[in-house]
C-alpha positions in Angstrom: -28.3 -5.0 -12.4 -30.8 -3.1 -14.6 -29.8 -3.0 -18.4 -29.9 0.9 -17.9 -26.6 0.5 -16.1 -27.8 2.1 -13.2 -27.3 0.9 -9.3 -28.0 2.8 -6.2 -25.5 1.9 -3.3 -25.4 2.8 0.5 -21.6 4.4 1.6 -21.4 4.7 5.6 -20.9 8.7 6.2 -17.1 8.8 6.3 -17.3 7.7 2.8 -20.0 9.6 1.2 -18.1 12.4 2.9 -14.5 11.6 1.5 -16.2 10.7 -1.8 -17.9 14.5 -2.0 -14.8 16.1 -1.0 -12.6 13.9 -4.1 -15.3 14.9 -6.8 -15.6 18.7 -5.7 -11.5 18.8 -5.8 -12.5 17.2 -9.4 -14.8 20.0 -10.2 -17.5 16.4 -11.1 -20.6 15.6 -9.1 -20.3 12.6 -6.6 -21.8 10.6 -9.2 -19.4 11.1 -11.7 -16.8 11.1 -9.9 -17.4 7.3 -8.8 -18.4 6.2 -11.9 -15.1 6.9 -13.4 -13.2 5.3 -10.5 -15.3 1.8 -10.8 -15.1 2.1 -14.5 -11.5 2.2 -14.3 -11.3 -0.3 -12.0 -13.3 -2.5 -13.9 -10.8 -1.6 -16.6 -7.9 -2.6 -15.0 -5.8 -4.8 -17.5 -4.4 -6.8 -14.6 -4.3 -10.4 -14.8 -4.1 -11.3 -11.4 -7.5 -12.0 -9.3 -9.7 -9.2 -7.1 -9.2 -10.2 -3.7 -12.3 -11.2 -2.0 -14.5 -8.6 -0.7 -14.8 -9.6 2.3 -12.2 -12.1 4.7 -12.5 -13.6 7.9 -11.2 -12.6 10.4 -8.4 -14.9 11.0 -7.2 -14.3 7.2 -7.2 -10.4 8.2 -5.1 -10.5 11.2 -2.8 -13.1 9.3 -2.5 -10.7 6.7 -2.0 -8.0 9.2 0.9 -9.9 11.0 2.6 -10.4 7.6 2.1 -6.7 6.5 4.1 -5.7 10.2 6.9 -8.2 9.8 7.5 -7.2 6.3 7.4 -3.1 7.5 10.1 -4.4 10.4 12.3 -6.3 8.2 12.4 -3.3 5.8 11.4 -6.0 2.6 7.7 -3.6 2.1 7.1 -1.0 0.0 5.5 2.2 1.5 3.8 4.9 -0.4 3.2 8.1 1.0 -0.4 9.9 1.0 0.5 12.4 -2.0 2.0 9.7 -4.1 -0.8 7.5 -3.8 -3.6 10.4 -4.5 -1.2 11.9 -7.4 -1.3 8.4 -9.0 -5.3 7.6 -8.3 -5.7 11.2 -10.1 -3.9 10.3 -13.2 -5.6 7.3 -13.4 -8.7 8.9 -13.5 -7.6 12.0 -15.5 -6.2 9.6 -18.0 -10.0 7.8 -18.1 -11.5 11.2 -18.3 -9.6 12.0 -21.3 -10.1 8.8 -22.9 -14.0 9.1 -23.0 -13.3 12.3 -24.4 
């Protein structure tokens, strides 16, 4: 990575699309608006590991099988759409306020 802190990255349609969409109901350019999210991401005072970027895909339908057998057996935790996006919002209100 340049020492400018700079990067240029490629986002398939759907994204670039859902990504203008988020930072417009933000009222920050595209740009902005990601920055923020990976730099609080990168923030993130979790402990526990990233998973990898990328799995195989026998560890995906594993994990896929164990995702359905815990929504049967009524042992996951769901979140709805407007929970999840209410919560990704204050996390990134909460970093906008704190570079302020």
């Amino acid at each position: 990575m340049p020492d400018d802190g700079k990067i240029t990255i490629s986002l398939d349609p759907h994204t670039a699309q859902q990504l203008s969409e988020r930072a417009r109901e933000e009222g920050v350019s595209p740009e902005q608006y990601a920055a923020e999210a990976i730099a609080e991401l990168m923030a993130s005072s979790s402990d526990e590991p990233w998973p990898p970027l990328s799995i195989s895909d026998e560890e995906l339908r594993a994990s896929i099988e164990s995702q359905r057998r815990d929504i049967a057996a009524g042992t996951a935790k769901l979140y709805g759409h407007d929970e999840v996006m209410a919560g990704a919002r204050a996390i990134l209100a909460k970093a906008r306020d704190a570079k302020a």
